[in-house]
N, CA, C and O atoms as a GROMACS GRO file, in nm:
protein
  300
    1UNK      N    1   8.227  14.616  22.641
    1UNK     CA    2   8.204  14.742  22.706
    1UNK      C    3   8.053  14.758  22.726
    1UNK      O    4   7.975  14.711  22.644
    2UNK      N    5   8.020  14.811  22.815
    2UNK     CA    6   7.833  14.828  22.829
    2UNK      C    7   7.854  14.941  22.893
    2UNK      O    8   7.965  14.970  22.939
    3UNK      N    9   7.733  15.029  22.902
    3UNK     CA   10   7.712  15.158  23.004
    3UNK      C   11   7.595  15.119  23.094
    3UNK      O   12   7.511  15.033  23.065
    4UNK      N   13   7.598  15.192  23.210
    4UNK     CA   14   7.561  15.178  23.284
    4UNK      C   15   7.445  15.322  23.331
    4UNK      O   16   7.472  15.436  23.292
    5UNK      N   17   7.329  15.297  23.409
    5UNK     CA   18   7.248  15.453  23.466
    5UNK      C   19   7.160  15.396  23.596
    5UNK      O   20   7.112  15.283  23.594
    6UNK      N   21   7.147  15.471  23.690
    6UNK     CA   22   7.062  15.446  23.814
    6UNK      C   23   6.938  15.472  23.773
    6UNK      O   24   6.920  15.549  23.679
    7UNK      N   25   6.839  15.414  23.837
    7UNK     CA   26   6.737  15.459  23.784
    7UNK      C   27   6.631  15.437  23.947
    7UNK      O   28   6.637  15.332  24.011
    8UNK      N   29   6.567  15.522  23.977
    8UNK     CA   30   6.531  15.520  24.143
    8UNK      C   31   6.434  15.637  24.131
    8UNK      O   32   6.434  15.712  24.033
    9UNK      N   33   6.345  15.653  24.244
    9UNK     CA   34   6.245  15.787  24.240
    9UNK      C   35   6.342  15.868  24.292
    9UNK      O   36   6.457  15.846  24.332
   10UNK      N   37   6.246  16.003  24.280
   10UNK     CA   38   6.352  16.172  24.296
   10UNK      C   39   6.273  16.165  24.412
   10UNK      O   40   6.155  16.143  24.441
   11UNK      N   41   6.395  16.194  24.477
   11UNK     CA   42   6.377  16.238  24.650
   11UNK      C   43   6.303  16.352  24.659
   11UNK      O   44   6.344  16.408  24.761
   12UNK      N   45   6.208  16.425  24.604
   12UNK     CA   46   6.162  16.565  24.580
   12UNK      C   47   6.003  16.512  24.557
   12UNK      O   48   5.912  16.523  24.640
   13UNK      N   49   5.991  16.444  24.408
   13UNK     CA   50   5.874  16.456  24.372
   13UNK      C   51   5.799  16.303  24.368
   13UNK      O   52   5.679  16.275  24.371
   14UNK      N   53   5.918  16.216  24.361
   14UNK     CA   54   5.884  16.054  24.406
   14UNK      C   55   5.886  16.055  24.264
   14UNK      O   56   5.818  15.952  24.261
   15UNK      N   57   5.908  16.088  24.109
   15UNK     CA   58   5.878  16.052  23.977
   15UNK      C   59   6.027  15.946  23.971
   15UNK      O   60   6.127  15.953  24.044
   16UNK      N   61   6.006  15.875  23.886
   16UNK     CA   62   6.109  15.760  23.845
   16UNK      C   63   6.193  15.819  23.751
   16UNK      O   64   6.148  15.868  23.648
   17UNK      N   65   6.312  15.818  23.780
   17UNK     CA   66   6.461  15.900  23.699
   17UNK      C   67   6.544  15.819  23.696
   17UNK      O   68   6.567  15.734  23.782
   18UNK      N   69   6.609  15.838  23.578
   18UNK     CA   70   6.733  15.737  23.527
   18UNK      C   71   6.886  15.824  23.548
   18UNK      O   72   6.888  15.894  23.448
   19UNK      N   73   6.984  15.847  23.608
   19UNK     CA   74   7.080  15.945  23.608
   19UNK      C   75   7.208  15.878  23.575
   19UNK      O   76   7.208  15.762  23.533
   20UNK      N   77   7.299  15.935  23.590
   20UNK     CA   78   7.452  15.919  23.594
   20UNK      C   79   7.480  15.916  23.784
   20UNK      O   80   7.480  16.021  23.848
   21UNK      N   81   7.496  15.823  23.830
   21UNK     CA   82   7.498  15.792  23.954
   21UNK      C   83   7.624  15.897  24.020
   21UNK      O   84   7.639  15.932  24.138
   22UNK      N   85   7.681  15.922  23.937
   22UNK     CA   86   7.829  16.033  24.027
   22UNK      C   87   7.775  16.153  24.016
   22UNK      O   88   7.784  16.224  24.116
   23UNK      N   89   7.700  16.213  23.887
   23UNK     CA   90   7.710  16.349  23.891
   23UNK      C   91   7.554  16.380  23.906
   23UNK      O   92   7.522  16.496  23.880
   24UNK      N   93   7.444  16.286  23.947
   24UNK     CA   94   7.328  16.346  23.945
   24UNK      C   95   7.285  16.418  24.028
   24UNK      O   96   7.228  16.347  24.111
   25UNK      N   97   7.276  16.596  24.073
   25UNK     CA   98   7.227  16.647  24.140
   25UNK      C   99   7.166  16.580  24.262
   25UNK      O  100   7.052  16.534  24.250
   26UNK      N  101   7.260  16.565  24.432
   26UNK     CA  102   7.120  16.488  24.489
   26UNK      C  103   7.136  16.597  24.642
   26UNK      O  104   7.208  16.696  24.648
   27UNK      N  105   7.066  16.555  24.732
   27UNK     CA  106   7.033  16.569  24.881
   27UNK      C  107   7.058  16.467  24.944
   27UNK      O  108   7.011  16.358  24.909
   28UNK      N  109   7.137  16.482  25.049
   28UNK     CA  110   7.184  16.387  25.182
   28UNK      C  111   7.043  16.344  25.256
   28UNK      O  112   6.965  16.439  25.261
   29UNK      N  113   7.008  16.262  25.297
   29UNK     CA  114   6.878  16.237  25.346
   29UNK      C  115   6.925  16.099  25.466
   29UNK      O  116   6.933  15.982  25.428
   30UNK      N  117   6.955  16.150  25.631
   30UNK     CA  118   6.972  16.046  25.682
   30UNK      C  119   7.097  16.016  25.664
   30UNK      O  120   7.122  15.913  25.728
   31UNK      N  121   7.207  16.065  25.595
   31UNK     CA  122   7.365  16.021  25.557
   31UNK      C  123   7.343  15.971  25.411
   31UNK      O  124   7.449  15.936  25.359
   32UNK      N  125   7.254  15.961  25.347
   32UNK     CA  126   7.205  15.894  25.191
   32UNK      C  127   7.203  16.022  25.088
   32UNK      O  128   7.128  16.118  25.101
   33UNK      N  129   7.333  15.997  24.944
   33UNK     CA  130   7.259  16.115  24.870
   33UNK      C  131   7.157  16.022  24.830
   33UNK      O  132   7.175  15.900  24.827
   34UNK      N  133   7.024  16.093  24.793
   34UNK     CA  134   6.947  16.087  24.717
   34UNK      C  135   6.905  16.204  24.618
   34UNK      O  136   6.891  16.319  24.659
   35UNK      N  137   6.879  16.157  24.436
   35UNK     CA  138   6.928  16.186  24.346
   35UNK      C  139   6.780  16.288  24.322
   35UNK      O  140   6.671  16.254  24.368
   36UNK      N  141   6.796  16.398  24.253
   36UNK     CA  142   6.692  16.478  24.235
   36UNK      C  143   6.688  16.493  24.132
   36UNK      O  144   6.796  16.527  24.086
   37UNK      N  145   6.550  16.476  24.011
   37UNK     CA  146   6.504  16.466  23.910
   37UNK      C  147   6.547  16.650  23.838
   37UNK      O  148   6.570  16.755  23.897
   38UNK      N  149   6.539  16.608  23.660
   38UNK     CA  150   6.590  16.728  23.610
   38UNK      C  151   6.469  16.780  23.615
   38UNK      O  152   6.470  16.904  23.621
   39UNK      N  153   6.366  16.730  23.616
   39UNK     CA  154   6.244  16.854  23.607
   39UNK      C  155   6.221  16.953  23.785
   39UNK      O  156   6.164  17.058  23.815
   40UNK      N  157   6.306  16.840  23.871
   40UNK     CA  158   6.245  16.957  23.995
   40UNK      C  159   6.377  17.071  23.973
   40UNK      O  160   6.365  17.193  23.967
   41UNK      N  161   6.499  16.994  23.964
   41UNK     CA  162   6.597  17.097  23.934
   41UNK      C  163   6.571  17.166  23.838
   41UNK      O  164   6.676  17.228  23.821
   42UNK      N  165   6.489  17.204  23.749
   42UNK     CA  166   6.446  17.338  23.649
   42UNK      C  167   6.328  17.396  23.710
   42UNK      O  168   6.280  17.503  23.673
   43UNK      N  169   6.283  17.328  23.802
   43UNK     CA  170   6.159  17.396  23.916
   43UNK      C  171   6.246  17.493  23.985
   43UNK      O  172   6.231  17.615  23.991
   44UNK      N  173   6.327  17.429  24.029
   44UNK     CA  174   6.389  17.502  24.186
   44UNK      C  175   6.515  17.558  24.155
   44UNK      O  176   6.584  17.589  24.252
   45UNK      N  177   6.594  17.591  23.969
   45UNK     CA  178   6.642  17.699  23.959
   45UNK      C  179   6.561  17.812  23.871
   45UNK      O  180   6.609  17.910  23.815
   46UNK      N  181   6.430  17.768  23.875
   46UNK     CA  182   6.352  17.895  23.804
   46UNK      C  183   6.349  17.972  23.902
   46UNK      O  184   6.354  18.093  23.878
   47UNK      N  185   6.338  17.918  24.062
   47UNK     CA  186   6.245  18.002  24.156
   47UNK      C  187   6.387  18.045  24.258
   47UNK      O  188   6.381  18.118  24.358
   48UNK      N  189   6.503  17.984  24.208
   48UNK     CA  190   6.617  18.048  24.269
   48UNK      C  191   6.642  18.215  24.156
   48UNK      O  192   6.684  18.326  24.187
   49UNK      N  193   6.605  18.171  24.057
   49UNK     CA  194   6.628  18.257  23.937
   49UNK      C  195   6.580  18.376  23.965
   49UNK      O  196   6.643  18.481  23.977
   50UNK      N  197   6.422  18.351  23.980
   50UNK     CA  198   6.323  18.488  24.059
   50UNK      C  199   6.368  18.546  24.181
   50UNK      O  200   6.332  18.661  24.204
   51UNK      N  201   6.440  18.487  24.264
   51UNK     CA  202   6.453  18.527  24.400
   51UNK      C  203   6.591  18.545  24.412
   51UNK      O  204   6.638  18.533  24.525
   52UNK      N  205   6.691  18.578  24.288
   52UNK     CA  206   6.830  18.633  24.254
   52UNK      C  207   6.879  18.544  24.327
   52UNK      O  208   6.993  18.584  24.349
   53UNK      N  209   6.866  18.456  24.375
   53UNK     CA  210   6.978  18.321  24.431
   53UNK      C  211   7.064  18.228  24.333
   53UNK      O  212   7.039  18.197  24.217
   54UNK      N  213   7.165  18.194  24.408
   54UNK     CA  214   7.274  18.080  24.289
   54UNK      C  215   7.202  18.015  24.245
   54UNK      O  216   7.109  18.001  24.325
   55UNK      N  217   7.180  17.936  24.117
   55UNK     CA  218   7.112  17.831  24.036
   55UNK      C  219   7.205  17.713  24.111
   55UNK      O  220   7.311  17.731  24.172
   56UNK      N  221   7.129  17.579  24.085
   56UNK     CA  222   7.217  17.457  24.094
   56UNK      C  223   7.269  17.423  23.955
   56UNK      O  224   7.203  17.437  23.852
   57UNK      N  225   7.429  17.364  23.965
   57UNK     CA  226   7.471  17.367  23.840
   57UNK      C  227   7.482  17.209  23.804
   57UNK      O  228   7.523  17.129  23.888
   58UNK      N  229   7.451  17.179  23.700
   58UNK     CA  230   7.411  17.017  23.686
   58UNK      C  231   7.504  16.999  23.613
   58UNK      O  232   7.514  17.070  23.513
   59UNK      N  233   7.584  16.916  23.636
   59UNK     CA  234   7.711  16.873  23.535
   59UNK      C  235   7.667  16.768  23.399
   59UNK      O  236   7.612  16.658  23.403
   60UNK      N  237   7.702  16.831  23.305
   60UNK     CA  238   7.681  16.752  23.143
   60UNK      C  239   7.728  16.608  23.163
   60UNK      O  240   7.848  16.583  23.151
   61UNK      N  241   7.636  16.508  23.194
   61UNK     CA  242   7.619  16.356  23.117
   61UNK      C  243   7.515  16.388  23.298
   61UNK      O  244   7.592  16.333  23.376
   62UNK      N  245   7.450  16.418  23.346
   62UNK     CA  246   7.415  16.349  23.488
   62UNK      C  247   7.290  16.333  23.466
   62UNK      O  248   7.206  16.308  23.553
   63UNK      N  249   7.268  16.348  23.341
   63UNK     CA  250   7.100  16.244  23.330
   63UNK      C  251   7.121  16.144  23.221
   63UNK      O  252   7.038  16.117  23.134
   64UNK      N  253   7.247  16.088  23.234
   64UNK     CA  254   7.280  15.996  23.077
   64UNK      C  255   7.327  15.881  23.135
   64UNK      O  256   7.359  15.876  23.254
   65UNK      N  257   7.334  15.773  23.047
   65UNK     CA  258   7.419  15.655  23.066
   65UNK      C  259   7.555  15.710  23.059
   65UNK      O  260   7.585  15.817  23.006
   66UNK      N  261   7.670  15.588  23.146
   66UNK     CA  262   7.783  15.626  23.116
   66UNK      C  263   7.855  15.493  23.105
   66UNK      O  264   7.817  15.401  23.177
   67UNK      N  265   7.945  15.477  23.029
   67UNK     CA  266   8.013  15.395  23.033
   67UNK      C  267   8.130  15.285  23.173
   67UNK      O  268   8.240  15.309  23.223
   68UNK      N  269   8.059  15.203  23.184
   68UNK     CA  270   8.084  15.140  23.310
   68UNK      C  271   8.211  15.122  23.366
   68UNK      O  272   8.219  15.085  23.483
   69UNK      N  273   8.334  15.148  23.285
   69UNK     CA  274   8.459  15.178  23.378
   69UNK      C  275   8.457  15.324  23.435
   69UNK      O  276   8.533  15.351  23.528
   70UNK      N  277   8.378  15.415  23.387
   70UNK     CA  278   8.438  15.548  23.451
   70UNK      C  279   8.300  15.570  23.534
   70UNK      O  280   8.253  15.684  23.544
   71UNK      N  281   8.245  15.473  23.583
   71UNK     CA  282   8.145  15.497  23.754
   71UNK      C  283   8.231  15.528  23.888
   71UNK      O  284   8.233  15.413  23.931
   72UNK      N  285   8.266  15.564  23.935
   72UNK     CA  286   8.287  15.525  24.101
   72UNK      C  287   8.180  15.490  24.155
   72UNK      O  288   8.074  15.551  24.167
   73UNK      N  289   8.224  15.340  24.203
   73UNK     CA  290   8.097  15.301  24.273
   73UNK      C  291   8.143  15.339  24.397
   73UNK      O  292   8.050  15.314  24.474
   74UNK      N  293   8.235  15.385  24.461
   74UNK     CA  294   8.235  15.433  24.622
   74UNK      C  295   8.200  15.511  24.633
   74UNK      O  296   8.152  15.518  24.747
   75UNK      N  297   8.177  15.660  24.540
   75UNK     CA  298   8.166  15.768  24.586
   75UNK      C  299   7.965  15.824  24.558
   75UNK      O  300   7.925  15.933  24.597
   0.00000   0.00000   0.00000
């Protein structure tokens, strides 16, 4: 058994992030998600926070390794 994590710059700030490739917060860019780092996502739900807008909701393991049968690599 091994786990598995992406690891690629954040489409936001260009910093190098390691995620859970299914559930990491990203942006379509060109038809491409690309994956957005947890520090801009605590940037950009502080300032949704101030400005009474929905927060983005980050699903628990999407900055973790995961165990390599439960990836979808299609999706």
């Amino acid at each position: 058994m091994g786990y598995v994590f992406m690891t690629s710059a954040c489409c936001n700030c260009g910093q190098l992030t390691s995620y859970h490739p299914n559930l990491v917060p990203s942006i379509r860019i060109h038809g491409q998600r690309e994956p957005v780092c947890e520090a801009c996502i605590k940037r950009e739900n502080e300032r949704r926070q101030r400005e009474g807008e929905e927060l983005i909701v980050v699903q628990p393991g999407a900055y973790e390794p995961v165990d390599e049968h439960e990836v979808d690599w299609n999706g």
